[in-house]
N, C-alpha and C positions, 0 to 999 in steps of 0.2 A: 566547192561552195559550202560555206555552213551558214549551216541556219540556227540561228536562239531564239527560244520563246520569248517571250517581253515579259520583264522583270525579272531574267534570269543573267547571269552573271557565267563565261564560259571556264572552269577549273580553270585556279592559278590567276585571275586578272586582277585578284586584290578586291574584287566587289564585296557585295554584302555576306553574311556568314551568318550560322543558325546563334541568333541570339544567346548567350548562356546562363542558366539559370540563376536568380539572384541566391546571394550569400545565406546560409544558416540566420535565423533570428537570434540575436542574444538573448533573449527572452525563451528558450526554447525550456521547455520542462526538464528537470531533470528525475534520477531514478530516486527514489525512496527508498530511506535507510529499511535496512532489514528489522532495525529495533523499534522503529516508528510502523513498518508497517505490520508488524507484531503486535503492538498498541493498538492500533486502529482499527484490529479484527477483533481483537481479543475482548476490547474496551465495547464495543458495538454489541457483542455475542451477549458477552458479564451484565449488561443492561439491559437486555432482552432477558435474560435468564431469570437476573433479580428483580424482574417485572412482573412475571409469566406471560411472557409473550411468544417465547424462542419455542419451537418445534421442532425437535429431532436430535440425533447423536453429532460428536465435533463433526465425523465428515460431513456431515449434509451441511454443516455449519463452518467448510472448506478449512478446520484448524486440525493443525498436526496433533497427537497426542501431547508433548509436552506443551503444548499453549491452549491444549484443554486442562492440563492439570492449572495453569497460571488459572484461567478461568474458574475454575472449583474455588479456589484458593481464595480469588478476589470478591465471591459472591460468599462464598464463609464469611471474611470477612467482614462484608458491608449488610450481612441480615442482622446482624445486633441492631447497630449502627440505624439501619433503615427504623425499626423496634422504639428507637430511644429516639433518633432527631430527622426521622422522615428521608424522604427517600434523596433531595436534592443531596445531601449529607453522605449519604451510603454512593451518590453516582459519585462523588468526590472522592471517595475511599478506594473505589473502582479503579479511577482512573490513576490516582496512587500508586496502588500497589501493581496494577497490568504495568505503566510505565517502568517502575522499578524490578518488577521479575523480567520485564522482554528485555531489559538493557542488559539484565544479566544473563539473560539466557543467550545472547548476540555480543557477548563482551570479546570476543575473541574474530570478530566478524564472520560467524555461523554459527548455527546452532551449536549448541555442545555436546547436543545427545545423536546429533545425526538430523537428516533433516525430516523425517516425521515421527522422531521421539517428541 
C-alpha cells in the first residue's frame, strides 16, 4: 500500500516540479571601468581637498599612491584656476585632468605602476 500526502506527486509521474528560477535581468549592472572608477575616487577626494574639507592621508581616503599623486597634481592645478575664476571653474579643471591621468594610468588595462603605486 502507498500512501501520498495531498499535493504531492510520487518520483517520476510527470507532476509538478520545483519551479526554476526566472532568467538574469538584462538590465543587470554591470562592473566599472578601472579608469572611470579611478575618476570617481580620485575626482570626489581632489574636491574635498580643493575645498578643505578632506581629512586624512590617501589611505583613509581608500586611494592607492599613484592616484594620490593624480590628486596632488589636479588640485595643483585647479588652485590658480579657483584664484582667478572661482571655484565651479577649478572643479572643471579637476575633473579634466583626474579623467585624463586615470585613462592613462589604466591605458594598458591595469595600473602601470602596480596596483597601489
Amino acid at each position: 500500500m502507498t500512501l501520498l500526502a495531498a499535493g504531492c506527486d510520487p518520483p517520476g509521474s510527470g507532476g509538478s516540479q520545483v519551479p526554476s528560477p526566472p532568467p538574469p535581468s538584462s538590465s543587470s549592472p554591470s562592473a566599472t571601468a578601472p579608469e572611470d572608477l579611478c575618476a570617481r575616487l580620485v575626482t570626489h577626494w581632489a574636491r574635498e581637498v580643493l575645498d578643505g574639507t578632506a581629512y586624512g592621508d590617501y589611505q583613509s581616503m581608500g586611494l592607492s599612491n599613484g592616484q594620490y599623486g593624480i590628486l596632488r597634481d589636479a588640485v595643483a592645478a585647479a588652485r590658480p584656476v579657483r584664484e582667478q575664476r572661482g571655484a565651479p571653474a577649478a572643479h572643471e579643471v579637476i575633473v579634466r585632468h583626474v579623467r585624463e591621468a586615470c585613462a592613462e594610468r589604466h591605458r594598458t588595462g591595469r595600473p602601470d605602476e602596480g596596483a597601489w603605486r
